[in-house]
C-alpha positions as CSV (number, residue, x, y, z in Angstrom):
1,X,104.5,97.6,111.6
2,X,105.3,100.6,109.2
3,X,101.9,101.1,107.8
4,X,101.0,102.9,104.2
5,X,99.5,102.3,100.8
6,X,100.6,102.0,97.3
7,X,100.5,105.2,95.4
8,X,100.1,106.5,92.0
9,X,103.3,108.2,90.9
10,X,100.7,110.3,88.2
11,X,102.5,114.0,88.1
12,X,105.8,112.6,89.1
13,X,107.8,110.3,91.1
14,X,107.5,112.6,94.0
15,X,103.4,113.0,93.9
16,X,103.8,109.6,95.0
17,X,105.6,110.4,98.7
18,X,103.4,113.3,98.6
19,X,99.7,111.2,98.6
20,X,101.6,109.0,100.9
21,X,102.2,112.2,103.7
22,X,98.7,113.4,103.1
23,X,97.9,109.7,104.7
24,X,100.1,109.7,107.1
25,X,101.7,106.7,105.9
26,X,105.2,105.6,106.8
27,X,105.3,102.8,104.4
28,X,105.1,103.5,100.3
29,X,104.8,100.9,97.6
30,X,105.6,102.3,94.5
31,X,105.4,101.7,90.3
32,X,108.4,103.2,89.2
33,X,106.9,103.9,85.3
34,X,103.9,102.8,83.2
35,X,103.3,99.1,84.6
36,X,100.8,98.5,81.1
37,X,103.7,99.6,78.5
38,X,106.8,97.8,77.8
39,X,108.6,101.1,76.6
40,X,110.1,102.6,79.3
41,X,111.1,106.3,79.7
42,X,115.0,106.9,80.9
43,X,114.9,108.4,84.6
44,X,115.7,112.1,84.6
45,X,118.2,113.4,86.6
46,X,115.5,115.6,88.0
47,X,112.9,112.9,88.5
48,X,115.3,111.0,91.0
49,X,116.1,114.5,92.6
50,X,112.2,115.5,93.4
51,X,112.1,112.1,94.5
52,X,115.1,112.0,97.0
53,X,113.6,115.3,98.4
54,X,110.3,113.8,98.9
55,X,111.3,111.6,100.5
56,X,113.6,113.5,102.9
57,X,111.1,115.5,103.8
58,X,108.7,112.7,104.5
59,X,111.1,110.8,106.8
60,X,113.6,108.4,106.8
61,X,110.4,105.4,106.3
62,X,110.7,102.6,103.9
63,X,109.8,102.0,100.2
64,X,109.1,99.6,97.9
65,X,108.6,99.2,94.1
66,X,106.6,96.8,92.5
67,X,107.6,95.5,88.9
68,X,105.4,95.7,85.6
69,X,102.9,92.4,85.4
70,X,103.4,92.5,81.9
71,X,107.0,90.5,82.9
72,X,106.5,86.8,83.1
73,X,109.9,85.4,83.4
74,X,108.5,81.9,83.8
75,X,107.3,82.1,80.3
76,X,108.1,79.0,77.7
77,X,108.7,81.4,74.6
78,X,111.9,82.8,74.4
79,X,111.1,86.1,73.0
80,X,108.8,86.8,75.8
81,X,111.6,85.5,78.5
82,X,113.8,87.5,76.9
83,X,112.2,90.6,77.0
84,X,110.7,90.2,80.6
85,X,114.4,89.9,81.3
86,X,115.6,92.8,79.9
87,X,112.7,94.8,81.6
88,X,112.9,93.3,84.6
89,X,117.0,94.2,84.6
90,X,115.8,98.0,83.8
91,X,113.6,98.0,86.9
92,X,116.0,96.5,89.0
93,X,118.2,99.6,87.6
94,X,115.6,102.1,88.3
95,X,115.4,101.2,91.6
96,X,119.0,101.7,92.8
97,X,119.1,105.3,90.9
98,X,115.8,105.8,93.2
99,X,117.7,104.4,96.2
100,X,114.3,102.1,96.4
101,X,115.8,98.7,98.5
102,X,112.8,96.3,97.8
103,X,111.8,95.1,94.0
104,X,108.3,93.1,95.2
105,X,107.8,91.2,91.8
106,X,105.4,88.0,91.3
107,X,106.9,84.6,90.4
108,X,104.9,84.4,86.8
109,X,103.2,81.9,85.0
110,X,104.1,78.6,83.2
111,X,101.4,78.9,80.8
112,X,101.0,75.1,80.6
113,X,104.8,73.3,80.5
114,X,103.5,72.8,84.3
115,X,104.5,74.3,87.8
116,X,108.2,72.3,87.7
117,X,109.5,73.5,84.4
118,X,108.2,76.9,84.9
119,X,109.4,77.7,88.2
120,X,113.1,76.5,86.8
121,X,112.7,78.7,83.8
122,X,111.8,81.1,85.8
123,X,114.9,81.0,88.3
124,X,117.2,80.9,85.6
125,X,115.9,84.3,84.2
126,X,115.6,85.4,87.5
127,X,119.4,85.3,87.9
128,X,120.3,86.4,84.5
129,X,118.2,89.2,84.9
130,X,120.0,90.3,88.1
131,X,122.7,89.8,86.5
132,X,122.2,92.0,83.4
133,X,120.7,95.0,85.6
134,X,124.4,94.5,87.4
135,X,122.5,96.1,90.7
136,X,124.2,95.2,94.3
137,X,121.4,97.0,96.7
138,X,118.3,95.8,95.4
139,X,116.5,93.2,97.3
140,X,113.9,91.1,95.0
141,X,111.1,89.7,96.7
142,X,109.4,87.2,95.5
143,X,105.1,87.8,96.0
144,X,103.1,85.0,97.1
145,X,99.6,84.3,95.1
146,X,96.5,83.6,94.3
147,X,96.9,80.7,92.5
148,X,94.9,81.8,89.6
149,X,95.2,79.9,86.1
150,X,99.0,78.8,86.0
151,X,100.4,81.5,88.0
152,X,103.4,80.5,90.0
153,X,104.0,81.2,93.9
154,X,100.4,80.5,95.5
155,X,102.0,77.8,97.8
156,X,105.0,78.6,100.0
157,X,106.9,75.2,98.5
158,X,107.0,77.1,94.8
159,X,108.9,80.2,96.5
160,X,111.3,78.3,98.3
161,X,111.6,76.0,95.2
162,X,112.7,79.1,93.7
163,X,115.1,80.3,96.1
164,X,116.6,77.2,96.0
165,X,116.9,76.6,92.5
166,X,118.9,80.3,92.6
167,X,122.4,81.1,92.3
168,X,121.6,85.0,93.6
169,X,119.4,83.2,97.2
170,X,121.0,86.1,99.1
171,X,119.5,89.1,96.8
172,X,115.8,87.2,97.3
173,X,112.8,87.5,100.2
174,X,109.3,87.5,99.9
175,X,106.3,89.9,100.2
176,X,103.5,88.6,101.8
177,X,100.3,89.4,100.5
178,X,97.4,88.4,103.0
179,X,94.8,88.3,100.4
180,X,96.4,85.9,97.8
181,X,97.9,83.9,100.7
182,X,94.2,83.5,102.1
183,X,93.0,82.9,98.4
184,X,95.5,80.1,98.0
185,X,94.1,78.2,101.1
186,X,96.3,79.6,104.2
187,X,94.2,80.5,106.6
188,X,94.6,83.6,108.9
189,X,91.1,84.1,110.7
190,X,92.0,82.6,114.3
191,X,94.9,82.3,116.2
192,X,95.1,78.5,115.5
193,X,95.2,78.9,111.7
194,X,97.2,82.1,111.7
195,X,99.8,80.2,114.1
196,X,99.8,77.1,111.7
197,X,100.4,79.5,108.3
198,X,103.2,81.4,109.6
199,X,104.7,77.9,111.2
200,X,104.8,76.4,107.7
201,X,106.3,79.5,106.1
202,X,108.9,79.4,108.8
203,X,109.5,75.8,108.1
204,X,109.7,75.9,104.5
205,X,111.3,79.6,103.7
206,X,111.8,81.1,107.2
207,X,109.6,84.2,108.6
208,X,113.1,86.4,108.6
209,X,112.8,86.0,104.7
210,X,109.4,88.2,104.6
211,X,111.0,91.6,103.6
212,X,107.3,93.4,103.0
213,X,103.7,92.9,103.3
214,X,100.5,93.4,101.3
215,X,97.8,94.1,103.3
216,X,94.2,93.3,101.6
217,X,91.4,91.8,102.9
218,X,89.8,89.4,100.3
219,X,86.2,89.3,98.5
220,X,86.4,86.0,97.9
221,X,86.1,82.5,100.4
222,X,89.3,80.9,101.5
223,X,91.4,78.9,98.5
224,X,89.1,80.7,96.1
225,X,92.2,81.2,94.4
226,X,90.9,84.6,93.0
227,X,92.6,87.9,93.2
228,X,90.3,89.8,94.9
229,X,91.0,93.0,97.2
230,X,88.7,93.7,99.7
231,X,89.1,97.2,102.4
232,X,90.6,95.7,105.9
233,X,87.7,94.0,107.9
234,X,85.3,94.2,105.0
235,X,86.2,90.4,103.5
236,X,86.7,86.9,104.6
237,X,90.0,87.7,106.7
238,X,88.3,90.3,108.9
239,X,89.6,92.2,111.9
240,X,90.5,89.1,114.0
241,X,92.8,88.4,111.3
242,X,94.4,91.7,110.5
243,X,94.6,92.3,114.4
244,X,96.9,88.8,114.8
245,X,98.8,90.1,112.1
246,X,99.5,93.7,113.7
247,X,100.5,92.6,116.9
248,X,103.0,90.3,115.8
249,X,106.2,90.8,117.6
250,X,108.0,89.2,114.3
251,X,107.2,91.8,112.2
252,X,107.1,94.9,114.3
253,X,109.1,96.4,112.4
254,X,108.2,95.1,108.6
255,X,106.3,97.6,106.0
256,X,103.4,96.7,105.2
257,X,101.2,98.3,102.3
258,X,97.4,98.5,101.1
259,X,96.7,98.2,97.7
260,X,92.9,98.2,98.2
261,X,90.6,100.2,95.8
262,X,90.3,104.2,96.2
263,X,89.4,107.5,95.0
264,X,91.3,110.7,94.3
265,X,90.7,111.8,98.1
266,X,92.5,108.9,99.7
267,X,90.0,108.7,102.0
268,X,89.3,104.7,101.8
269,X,93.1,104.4,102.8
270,X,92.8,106.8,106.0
271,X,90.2,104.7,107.1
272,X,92.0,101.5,106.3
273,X,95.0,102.8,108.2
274,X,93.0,104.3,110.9
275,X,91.4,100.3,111.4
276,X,95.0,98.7,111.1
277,X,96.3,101.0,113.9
278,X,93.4,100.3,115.7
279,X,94.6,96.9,115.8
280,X,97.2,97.1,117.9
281,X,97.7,96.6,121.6
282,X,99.3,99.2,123.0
């Protein structure tokens, strides 16, 4: 697995790929503006360049961007759907003048109308939205959950409810995030339960369809449904967990990203990366 971290892009696009390097990551997760304001700043022609030769000089290794969660295309009030749209259309956009291939997004919240109606509003604005940003190498994928409140996606029958209610299926995959999957009651502390988690998501959605993970250990019990982050080994997953995960021929070759807490040093995501490489056999 391509391991890294998400990274602040504070100073620049670029600072991002930078932090990344001074990790040795080979995996980036990225905001590509201001995730807490709706105004968002045009790209520069010389933002995408610093970026581009960031990157270059860190290596051919993927990235990902992850949307603003103040979008909630699953929302009931039009104004709101309609301007989640248009800013989820712009980040789409940024991402193909960033040459970013993944938009890891999660499924929103139906605010009360119920899980049915909001995960069809939400696939209809989904589409449009892909539509408007008029993108062809973007790949959305669709976050699994905690299951906090009426947030949608905690249960692998809501994203492929999803995908199937879209016109766009092909432009859709999902990032797996092992702390809200574990919060939303799959378990991944012994072989057995790890084996029957990714057996269901196969069955429902299909392991292929996991374009990116999340890896966080979580603070809280299993189907806590709480977002909680937790360093690698530290929570209720643990390193049996993590280690199943790592040496999964299936996703050898999958980025997969920490978004645990840390300081300006980096040093908490050395250490989590130092444990995850640990991990594997071989």
């Amino acid at each position: 697995m391509h391991l890294g971290a998400h990274m602040s892009i504070a100073g620049g696009l670029h600072k991002a790929v930078e932090r990344i390097m001074a990790v040795d990551g080979t995996a980036l997760q990225i905001f590509t503006r201001n995730q807490r304001q709706w105004k968002v700043p045009p790209l520069t022609d010389e933002a995408i360049g610093l970026f581009a030769e960031a990157r270059a000089r860190w290596g051919d290794h993927p990235v990902a961007a992850h949307d603003s969660y103040l979008i909630n295309m699953a929302s009931p009030k039009p104004e709101a759907a309609e301007k989640s749209r248009n800013a989820f259309a712009e980040e789409l956009r940024r991402c193909q003048a960033l040459d970013i291939p993944w938009l890891v997004t999660h499924p929103g919240s139906h605010l009360g109308t119920g899980a049915q109606q909001g995960l069809a509003t939400y696939a209809t604005n989904l589409d449009a939205a892909i539509e408007q940003s008029e993108t062809d190498s973007v790949t959305v994928l669709l976050e699994t959950t905690a299951g906090q409140g009426t947030n949608l996606g905690s249960t692998f029958e809501e994203l492929a409810r999803i995908m199937e209610a879209s016109r766009l299926e092909h432009r859709l995959g999902v990032c797996f995030d092992t702390c809200h999957a574990f919060a939303a009651g799959y378990d991944l502390r012994t072989a057995k339960a790890y084996e029957a988690t990714f057996a269901e998501f196969d069955r429902l959605i299909g392991v292929e369809r996991i374009g990116f993970f999340h890896l966080n250990d979580s603070k809280t019990a299993l189907g806590e449904k709480k977002d909680r982050h937790e360093h690698i080994g530290k929570g209720h997953i643990g390193e049996t967990g993590f280690g199943l995960l790592m040496n999964d021929v299936r996703f050898a070759d999958r980025p997969g990203t920490l978004e645990t807490d840390k300081g300006d040093d980096l040093e908490e995501d050395r250490r989590n990366l130092a444990l995850l490489r640990s991990l594997m056999r071989g």
